[in-house]
py3Dmol code that shows the C-alpha trace and the ligand (Angstrom):
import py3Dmol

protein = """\
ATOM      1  CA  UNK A   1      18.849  -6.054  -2.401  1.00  0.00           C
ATOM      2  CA  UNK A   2      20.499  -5.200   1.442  1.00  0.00           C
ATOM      3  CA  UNK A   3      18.450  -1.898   1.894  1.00  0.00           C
ATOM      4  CA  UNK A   4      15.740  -0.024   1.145  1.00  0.00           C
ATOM      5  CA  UNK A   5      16.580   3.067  -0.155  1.00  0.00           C
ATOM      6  CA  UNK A   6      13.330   5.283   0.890  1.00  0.00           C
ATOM      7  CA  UNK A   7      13.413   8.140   3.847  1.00  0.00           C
ATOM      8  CA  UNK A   8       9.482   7.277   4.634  1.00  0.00           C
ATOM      9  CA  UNK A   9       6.744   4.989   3.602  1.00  0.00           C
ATOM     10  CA  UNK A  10       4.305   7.133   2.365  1.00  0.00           C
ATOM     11  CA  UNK A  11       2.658   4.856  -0.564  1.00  0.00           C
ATOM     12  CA  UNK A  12       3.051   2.407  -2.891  1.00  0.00           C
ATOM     13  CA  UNK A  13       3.513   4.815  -5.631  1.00  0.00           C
ATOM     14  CA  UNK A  14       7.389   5.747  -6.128  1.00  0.00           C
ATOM     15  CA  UNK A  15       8.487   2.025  -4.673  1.00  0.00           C
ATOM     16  CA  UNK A  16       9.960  -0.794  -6.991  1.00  0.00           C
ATOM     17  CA  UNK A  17       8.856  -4.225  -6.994  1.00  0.00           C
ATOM     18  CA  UNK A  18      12.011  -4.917  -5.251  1.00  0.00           C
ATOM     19  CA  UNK A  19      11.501  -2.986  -2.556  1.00  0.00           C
ATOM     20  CA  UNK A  20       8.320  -4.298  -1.808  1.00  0.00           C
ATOM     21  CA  UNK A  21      10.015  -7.932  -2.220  1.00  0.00           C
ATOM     22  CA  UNK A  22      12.585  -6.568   0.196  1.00  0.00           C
ATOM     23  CA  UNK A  23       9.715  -5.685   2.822  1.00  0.00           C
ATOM     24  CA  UNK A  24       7.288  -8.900   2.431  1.00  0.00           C
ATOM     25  CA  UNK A  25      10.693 -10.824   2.942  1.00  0.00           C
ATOM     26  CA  UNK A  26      12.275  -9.198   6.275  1.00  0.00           C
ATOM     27  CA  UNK A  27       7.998  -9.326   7.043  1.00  0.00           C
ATOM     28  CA  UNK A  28       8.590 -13.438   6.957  1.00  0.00           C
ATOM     29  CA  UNK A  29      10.969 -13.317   9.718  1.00  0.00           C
ATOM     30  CA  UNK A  30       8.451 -11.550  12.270  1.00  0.00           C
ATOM     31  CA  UNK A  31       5.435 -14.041  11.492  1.00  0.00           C
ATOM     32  CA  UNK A  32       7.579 -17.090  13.368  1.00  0.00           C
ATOM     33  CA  UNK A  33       8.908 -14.357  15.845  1.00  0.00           C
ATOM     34  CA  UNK A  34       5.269 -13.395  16.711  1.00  0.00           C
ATOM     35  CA  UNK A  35       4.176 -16.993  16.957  1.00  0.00           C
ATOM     36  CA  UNK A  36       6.826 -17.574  19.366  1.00  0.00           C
ATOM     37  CA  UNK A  37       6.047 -17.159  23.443  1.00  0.00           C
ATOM     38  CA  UNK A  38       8.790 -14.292  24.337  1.00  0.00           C
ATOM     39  CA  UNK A  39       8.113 -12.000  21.601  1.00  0.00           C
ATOM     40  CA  UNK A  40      10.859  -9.086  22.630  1.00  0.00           C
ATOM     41  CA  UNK A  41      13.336  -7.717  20.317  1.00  0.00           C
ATOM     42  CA  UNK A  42      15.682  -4.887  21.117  1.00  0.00           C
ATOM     43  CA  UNK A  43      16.530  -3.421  17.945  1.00  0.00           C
ATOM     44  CA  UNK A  44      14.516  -0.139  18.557  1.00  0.00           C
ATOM     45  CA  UNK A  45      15.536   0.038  22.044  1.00  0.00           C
ATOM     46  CA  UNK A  46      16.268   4.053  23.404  1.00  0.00           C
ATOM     47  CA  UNK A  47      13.968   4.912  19.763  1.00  0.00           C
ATOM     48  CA  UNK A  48      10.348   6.434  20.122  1.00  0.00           C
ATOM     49  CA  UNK A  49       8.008   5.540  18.185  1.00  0.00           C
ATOM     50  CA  UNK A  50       4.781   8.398  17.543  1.00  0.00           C
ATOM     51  CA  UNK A  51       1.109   7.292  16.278  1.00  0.00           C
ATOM     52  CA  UNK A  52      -0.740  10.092  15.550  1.00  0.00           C
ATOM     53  CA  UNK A  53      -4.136   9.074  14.488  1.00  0.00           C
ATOM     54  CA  UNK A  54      -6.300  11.701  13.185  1.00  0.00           C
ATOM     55  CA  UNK A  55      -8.911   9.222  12.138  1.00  0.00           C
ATOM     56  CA  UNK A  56     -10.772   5.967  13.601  1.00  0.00           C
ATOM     57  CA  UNK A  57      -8.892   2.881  13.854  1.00  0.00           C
ATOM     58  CA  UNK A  58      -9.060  -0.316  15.523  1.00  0.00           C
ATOM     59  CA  UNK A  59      -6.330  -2.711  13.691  1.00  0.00           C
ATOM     60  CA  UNK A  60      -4.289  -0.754  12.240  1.00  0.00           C
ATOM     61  CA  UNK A  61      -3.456   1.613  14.956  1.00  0.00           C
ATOM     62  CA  UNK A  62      -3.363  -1.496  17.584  1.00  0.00           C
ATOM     63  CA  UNK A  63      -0.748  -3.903  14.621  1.00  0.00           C
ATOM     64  CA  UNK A  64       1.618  -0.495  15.078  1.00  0.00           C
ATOM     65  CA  UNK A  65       1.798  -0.169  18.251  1.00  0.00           C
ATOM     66  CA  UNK A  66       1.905  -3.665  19.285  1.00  0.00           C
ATOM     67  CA  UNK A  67       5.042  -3.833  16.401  1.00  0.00           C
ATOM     68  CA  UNK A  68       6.282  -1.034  17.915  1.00  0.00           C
ATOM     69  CA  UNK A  69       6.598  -2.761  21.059  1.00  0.00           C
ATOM     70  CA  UNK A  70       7.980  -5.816  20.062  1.00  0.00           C
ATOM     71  CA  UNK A  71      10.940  -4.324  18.615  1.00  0.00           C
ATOM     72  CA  UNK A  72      11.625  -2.732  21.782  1.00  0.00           C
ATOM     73  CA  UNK A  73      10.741   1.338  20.464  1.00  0.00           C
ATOM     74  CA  UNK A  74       8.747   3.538  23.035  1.00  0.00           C
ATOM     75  CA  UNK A  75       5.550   3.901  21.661  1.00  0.00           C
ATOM     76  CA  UNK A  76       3.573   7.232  21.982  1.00  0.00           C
ATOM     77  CA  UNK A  77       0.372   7.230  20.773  1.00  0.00           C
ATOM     78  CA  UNK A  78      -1.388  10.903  20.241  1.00  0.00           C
ATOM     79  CA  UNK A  79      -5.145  11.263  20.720  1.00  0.00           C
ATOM     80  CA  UNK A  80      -6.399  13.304  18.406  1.00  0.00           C
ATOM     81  CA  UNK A  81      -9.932  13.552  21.078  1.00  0.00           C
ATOM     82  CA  UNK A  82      -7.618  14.978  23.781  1.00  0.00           C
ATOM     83  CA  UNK A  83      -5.542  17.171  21.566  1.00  0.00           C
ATOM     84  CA  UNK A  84      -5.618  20.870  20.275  1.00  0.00           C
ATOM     85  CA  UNK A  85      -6.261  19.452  17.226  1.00  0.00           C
ATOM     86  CA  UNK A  86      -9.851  20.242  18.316  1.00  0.00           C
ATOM     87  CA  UNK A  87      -9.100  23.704  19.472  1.00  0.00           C
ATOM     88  CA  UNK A  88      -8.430  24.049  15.731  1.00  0.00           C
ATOM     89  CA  UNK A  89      -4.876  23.814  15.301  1.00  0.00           C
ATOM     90  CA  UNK A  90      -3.573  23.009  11.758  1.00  0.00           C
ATOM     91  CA  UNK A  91      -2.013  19.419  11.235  1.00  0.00           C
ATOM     92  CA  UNK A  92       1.107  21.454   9.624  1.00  0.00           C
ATOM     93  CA  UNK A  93       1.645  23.401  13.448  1.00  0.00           C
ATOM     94  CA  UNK A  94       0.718  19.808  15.287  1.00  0.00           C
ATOM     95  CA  UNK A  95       3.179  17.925  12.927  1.00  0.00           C
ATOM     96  CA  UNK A  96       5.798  21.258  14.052  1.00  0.00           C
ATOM     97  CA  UNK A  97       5.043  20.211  17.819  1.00  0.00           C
ATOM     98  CA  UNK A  98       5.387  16.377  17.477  1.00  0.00           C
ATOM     99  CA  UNK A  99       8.781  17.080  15.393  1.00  0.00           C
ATOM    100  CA  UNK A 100       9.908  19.278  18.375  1.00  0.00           C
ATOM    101  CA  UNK A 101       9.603  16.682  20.971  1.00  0.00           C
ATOM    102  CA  UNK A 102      11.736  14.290  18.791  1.00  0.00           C
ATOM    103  CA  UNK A 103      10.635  10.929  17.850  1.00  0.00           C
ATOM    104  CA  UNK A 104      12.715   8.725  15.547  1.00  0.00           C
ATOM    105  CA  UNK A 105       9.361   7.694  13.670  1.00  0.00           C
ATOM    106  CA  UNK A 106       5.892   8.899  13.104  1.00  0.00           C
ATOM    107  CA  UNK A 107       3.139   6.631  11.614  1.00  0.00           C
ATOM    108  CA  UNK A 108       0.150   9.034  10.769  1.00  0.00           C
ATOM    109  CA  UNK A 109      -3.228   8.690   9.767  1.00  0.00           C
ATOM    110  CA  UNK A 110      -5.713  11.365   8.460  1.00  0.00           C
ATOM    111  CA  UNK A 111      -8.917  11.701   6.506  1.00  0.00           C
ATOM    112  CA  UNK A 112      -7.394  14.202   4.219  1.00  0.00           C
ATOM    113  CA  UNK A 113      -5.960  12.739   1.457  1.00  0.00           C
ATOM    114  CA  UNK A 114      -1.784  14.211   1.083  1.00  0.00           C
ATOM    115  CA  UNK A 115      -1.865  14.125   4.633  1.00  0.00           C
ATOM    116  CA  UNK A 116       1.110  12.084   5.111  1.00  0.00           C
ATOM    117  CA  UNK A 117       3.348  13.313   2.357  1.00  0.00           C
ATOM    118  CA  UNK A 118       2.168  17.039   3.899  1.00  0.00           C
ATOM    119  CA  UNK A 119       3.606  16.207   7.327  1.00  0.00           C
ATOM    120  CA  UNK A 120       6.690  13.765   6.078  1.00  0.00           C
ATOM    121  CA  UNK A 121       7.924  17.280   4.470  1.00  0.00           C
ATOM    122  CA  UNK A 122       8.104  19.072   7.873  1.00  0.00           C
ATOM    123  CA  UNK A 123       9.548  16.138  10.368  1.00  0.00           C
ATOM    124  CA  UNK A 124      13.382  15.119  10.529  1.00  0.00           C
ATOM    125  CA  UNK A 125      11.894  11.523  10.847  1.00  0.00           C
ATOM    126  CA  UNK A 126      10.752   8.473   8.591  1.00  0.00           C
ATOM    127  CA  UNK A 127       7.066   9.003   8.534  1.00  0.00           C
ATOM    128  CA  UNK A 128       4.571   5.858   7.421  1.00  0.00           C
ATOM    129  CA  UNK A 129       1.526   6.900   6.222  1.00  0.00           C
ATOM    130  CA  UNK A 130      -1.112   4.613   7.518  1.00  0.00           C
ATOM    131  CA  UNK A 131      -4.461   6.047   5.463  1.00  0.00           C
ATOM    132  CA  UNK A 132      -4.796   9.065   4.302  1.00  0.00           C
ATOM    133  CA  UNK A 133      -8.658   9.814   3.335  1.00  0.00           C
ATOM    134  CA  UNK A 134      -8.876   7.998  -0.172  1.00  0.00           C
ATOM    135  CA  UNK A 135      -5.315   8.711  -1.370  1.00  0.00           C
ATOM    136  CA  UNK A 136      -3.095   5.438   0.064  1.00  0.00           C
ATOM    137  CA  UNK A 137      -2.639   2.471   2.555  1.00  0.00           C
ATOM    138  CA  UNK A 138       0.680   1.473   2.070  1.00  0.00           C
ATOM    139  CA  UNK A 139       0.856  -1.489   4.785  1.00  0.00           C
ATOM    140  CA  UNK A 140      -2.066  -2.900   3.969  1.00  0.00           C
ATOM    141  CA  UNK A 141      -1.518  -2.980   0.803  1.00  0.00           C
ATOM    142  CA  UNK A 142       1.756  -4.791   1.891  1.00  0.00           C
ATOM    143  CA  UNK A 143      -0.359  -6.989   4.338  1.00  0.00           C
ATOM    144  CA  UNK A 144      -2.663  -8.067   1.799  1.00  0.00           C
ATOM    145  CA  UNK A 145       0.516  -8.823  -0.801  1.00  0.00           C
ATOM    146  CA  UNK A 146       2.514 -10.574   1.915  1.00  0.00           C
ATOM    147  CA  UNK A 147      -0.774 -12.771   3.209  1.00  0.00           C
ATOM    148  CA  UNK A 148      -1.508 -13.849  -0.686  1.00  0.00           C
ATOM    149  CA  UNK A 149       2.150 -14.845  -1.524  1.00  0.00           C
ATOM    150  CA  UNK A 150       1.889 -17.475   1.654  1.00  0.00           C
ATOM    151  CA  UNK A 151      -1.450 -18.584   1.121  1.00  0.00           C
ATOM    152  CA  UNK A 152      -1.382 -18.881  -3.080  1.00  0.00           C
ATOM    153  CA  UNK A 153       2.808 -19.392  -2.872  1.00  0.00           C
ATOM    154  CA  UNK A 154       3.238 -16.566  -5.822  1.00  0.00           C
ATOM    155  CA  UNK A 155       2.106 -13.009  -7.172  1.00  0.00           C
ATOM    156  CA  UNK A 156       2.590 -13.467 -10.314  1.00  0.00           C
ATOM    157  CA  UNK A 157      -0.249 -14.429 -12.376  1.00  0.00           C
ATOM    158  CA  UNK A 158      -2.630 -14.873  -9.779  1.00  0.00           C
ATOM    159  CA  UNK A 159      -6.154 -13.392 -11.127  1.00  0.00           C
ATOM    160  CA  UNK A 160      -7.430 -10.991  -8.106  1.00  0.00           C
ATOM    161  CA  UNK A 161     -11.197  -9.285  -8.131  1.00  0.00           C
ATOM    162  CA  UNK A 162     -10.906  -5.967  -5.937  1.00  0.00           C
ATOM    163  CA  UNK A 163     -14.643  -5.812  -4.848  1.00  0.00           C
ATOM    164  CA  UNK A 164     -17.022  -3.217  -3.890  1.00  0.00           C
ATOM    165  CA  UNK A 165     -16.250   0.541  -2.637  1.00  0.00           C
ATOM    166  CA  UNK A 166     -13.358   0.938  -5.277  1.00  0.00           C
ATOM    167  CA  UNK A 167     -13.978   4.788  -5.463  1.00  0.00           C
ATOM    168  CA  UNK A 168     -13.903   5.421  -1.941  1.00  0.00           C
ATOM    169  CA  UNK A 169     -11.128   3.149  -0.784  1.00  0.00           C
ATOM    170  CA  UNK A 170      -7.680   3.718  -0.353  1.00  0.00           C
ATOM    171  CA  UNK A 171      -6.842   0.310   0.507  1.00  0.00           C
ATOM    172  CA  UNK A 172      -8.058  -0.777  -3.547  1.00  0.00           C
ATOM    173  CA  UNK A 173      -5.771   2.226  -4.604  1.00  0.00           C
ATOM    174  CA  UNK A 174      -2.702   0.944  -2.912  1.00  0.00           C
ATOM    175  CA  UNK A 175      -3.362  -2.487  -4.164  1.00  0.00           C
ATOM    176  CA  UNK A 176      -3.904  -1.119  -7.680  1.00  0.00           C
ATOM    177  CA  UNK A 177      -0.633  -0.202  -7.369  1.00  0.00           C
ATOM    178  CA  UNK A 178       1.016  -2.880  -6.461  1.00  0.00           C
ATOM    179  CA  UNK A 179      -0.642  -6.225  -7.883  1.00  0.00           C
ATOM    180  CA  UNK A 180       0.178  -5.192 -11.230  1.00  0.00           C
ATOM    181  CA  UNK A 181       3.820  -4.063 -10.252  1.00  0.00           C
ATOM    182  CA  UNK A 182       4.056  -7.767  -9.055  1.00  0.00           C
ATOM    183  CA  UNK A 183       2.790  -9.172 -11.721  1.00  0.00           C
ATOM    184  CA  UNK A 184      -0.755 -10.240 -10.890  1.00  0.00           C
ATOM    185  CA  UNK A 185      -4.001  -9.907 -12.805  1.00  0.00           C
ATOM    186  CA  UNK A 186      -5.822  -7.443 -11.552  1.00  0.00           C
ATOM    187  CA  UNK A 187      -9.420  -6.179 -12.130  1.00  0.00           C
ATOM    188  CA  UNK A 188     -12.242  -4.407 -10.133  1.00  0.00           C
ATOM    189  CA  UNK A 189     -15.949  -5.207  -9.511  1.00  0.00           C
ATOM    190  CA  UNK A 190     -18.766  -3.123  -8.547  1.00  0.00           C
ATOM    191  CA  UNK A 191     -21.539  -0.599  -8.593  1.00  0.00           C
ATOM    192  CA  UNK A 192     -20.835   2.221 -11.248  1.00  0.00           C
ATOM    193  CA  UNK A 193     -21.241   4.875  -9.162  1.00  0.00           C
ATOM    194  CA  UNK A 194     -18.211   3.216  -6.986  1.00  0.00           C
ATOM    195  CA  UNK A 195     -15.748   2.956  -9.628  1.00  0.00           C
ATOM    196  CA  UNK A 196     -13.329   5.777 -10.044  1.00  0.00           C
ATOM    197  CA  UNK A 197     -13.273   7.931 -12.952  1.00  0.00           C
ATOM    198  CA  UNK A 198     -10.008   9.537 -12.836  1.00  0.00           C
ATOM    199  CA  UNK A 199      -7.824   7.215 -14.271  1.00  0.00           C
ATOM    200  CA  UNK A 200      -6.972   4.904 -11.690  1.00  0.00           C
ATOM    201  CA  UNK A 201      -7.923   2.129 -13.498  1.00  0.00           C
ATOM    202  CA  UNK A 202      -6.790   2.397 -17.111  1.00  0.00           C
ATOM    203  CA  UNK A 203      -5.657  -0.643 -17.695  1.00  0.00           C
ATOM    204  CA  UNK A 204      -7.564  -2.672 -15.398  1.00  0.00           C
ATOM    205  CA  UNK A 205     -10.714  -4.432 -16.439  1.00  0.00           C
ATOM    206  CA  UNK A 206     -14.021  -3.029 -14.430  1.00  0.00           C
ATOM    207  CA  UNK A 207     -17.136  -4.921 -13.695  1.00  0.00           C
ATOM    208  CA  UNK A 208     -20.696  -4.090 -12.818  1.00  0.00           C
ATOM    209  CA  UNK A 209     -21.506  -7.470 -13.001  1.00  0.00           C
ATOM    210  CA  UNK A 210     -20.310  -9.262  -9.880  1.00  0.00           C
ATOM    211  CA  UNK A 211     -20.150 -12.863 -10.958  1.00  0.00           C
ATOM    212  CA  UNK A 212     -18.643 -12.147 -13.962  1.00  0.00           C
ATOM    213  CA  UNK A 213     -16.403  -9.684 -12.170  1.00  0.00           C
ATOM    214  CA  UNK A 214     -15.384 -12.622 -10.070  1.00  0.00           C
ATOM    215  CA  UNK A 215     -15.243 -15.246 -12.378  1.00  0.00           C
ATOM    216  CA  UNK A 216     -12.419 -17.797 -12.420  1.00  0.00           C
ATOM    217  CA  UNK A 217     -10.338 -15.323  -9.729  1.00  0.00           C
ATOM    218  CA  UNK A 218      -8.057 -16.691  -7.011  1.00  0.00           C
ATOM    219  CA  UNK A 219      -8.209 -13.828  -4.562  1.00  0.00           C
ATOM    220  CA  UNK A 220     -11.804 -11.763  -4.011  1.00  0.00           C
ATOM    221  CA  UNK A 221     -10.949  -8.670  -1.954  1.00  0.00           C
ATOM    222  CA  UNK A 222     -14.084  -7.370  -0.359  1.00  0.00           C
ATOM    223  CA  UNK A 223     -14.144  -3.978   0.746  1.00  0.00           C
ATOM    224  CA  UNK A 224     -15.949  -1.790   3.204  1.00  0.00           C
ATOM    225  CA  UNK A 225     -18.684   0.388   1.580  1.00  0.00           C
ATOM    226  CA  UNK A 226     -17.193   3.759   2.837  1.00  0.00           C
ATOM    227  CA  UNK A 227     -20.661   5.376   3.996  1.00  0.00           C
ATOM    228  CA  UNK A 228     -18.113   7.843   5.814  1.00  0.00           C
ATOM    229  CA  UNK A 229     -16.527   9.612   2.693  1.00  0.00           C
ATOM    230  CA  UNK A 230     -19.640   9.319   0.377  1.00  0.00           C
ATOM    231  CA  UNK A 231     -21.909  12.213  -0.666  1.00  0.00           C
ATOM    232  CA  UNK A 232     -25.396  11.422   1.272  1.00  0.00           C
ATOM    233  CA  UNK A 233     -26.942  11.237  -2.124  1.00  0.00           C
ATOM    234  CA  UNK A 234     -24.708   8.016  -3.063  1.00  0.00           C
ATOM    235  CA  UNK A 235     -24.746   6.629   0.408  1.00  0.00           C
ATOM    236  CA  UNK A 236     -28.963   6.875  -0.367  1.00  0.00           C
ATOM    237  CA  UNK A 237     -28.948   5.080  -3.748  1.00  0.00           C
ATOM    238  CA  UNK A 238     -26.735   2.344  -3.092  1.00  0.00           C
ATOM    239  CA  UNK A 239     -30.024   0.354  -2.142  1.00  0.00           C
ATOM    240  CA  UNK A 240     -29.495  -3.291  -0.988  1.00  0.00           C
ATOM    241  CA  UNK A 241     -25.779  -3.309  -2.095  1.00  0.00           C
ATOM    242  CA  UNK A 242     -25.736  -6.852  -0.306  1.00  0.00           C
ATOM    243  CA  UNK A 243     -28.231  -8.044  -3.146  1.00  0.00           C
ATOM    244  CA  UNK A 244     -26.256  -7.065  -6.056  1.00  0.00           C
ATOM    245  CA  UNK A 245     -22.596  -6.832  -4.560  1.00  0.00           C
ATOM    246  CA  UNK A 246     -22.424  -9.007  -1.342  1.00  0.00           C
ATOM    247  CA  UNK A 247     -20.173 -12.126  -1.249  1.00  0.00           C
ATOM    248  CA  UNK A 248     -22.120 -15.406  -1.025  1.00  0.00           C
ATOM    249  CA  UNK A 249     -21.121 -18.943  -0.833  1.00  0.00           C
ATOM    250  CA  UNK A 250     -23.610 -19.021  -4.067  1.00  0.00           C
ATOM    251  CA  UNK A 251     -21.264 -16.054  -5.877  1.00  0.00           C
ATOM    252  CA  UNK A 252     -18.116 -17.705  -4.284  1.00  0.00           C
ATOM    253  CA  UNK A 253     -18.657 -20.698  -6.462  1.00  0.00           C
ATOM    254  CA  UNK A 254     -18.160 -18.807  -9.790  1.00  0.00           C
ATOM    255  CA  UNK A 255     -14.384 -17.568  -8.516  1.00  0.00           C
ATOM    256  CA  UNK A 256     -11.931 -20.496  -8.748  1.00  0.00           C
ATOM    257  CA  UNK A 257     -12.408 -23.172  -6.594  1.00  0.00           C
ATOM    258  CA  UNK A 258      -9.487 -22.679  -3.946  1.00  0.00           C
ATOM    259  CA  UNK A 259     -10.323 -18.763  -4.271  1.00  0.00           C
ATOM    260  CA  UNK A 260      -8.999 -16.720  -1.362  1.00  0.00           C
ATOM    261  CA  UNK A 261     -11.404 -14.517   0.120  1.00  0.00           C
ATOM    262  CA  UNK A 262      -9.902 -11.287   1.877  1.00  0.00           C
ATOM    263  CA  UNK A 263     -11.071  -8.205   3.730  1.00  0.00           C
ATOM    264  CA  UNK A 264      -9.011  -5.255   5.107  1.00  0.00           C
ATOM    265  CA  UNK A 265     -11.707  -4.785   8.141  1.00  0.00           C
ATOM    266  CA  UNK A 266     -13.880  -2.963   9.652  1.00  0.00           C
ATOM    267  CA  UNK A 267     -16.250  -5.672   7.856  1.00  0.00           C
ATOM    268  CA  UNK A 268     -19.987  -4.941   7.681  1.00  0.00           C
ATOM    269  CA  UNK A 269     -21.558  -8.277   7.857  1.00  0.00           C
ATOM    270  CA  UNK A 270     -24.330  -9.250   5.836  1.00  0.00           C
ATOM    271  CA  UNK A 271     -23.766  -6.019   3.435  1.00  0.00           C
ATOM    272  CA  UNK A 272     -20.714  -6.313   1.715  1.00  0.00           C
ATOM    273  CA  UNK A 273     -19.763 -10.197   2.955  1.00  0.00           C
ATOM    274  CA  UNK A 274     -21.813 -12.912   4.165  1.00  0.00           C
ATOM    275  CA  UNK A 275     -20.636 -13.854   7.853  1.00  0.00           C
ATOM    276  CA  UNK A 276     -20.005 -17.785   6.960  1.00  0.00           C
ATOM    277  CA  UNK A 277     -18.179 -16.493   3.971  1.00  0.00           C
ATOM    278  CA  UNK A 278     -15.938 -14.264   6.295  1.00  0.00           C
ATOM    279  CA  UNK A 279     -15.492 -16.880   8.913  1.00  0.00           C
ATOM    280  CA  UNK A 280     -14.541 -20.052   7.222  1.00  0.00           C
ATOM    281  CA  UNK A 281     -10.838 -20.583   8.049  1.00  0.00           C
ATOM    282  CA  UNK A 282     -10.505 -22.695   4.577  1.00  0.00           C
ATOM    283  CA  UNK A 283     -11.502 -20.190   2.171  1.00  0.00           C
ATOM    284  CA  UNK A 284     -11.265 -16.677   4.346  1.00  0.00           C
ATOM    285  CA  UNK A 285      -7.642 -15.357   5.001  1.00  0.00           C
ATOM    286  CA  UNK A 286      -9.013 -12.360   6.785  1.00  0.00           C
ATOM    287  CA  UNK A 287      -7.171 -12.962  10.411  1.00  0.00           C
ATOM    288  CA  UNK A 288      -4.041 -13.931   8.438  1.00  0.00           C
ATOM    289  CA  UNK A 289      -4.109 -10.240   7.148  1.00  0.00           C
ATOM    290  CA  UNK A 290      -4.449  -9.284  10.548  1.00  0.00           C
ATOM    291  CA  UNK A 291      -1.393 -11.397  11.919  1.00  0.00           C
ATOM    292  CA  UNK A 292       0.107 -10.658   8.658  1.00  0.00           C
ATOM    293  CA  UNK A 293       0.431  -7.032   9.598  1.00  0.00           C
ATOM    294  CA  UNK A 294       1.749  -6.853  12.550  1.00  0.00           C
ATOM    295  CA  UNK A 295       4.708  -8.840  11.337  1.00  0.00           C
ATOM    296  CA  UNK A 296       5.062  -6.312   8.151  1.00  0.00           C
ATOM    297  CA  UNK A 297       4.870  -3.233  10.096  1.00  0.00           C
ATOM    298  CA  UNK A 298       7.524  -4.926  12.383  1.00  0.00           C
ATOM    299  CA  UNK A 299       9.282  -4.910   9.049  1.00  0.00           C
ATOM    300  CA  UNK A 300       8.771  -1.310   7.975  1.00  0.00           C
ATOM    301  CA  UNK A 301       9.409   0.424  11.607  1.00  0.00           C
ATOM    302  CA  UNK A 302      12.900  -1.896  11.679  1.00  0.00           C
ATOM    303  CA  UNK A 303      13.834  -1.271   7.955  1.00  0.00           C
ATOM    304  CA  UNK A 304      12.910   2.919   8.228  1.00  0.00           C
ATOM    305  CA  UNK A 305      14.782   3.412  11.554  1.00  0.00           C
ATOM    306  CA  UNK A 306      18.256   1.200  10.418  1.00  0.00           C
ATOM    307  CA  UNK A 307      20.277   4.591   9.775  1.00  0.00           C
ATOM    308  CA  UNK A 308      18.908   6.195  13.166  1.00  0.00           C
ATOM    309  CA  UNK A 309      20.565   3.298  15.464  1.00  0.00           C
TER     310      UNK A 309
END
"""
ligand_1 = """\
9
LIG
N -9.178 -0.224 7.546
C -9.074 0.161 6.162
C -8.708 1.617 6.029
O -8.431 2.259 7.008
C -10.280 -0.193 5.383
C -11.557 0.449 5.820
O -11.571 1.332 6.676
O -12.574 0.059 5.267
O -8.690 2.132 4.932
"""
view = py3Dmol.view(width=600, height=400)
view.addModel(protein, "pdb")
view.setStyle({"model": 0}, {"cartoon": {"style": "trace"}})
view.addModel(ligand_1, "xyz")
view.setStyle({"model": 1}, {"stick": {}})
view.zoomTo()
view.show()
């Protein structure tokens, strides 16, 4: 496969397994670039490059922009505090006045869930969805694929435990996607009331139980409990979710032994991960993710924008 045949990147859903192959290998290139001292490419020179972040974000926003910049784009990053967005214009007329001012890409992310497909359908760019409310999280998904293949060598037949917020997260839905497509073993653990009802998961074996949930897996993805989109009532009986659902060295042991922990970040210590747990280099692979996805956005901003140079 030479090219990827997709205007925008705005989830997992409607990609092959080869085209995510084809992105997590132009990703391996930019993971020696970035280690390198002079980290300047020019391939996006004279391009600009838009984030328009409707929602909060620390990495994410900060891996695109810092991509952006490597591969030479200008980046443009619009506040969404600053903006008429809070004089109560609609994101269709704000997605109208970014298109009109011309950028060659737009990575967008918004807490309503369509947000990105909404706005991809009005722009005469690539747009890459990065989160919208619970529906996807394309790149991280890709981040989190990418960072597994290095660390475990393979995909395929790996046993992964998706762990925690499952309902809430967009990040699990993405990955729900695409494990399976790759041929890994999927299946989720945690509180009832967090897993999804709506089909997402036929097919995929759920868990209340966490150390069975976990049992014998080589990857445990923790995720963020999403106080943010729950109704007040969940967020209020969750009780001490780091009693019954928080990774432990003691809970660690019944994974396999070389398990691979991982976390997408923000990460609440001591609820949904114990901070020795998140910090040991060995076992955690959570600031691999993070280098990880700088190199794969490098990836998707170079492999989105090829027709437009
Ligand atoms: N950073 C990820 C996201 O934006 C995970 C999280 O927020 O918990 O979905």
């Amino acid at each position: 496969m030479t090219a990827f045949p997709h205007r925008h990147l705005l989830g997992i859903e409607g990609l092959s397994a080869d085209d995510i192959r084809f992105l997590l290998d132009e990703a391996e290139q930019w993971i020696a670039f970035n280690r390198g001292r002079r980290k300047q490419d020019d391939r996006l020179a004279g391009l600009t490059q838009v984030n328009a972040f409707f929602e909060n974000s620390t990495r994410t926003l900060f891996s695109f922009e810092i991509a952006g910049k490597r591969l030479g784009a200008q980046v443009a990053n619009f506040h969404v505090a600053a903006s008429s967005v809070k004089k109560g214009e609609s994101l269709i007329d704000t997605a109208l006045t970014l298109n009109a001012m011309r950028p060659d890409i737009l990575v967008i992310r918004h807490e309503q869930d369509g947000a990105a497909r909404d706005v991809a359908a009005v722009m005469d760019c690539p747009v890459i969805n990065a989160g919208d409310g619970r529906g996807e999280h394309p790149t991280q998904a890709l981040l989190d694929a990418l960072t597994m293949r290095r660390r475990k060598g393979r995909i395929e037949g790996l046993k992964v435990a998706i762990c925690g917020d499952i309902l809430n997260s967009r990040v699990a839905r993405s990955n729900l996607k695409l494990l399976p497509m790759l041929g890994a073993e999927v299946r989720v653990v945690g509180p009832e009331m967090l897993l999804p009802k709506d089909g997402r998961l036929d097919g995929i074996p759920a868990f209340t139980d966490f150390n069975e949930g976990i049992a014998g897996a080589d990857v445990v993805m923790m995720l963020r409990i999403q106080r943010e989109r729950m109704e007040e009532a969940v967020a209020g009986s969750l009780g001490d979710f780091h009693a019954l659902y928080g990774l432990t060295w003691e809970r660690l042991r019944h994974a396999a032994p070389d398990a691979l922990v991982m976390h997408p970040g923000p990460m609440n210590r001591g609820v949904e991960i114990e901070s020795s747990v998140a910090d040991d280099p060995e076992r955690s692979a959570i600031t691999e993710q993070v280098e990880n996805g700088v190199a794969l956005r490098m990836a998707c901003l170079d492999v989105l924008t090829r027709d437009r140079r």
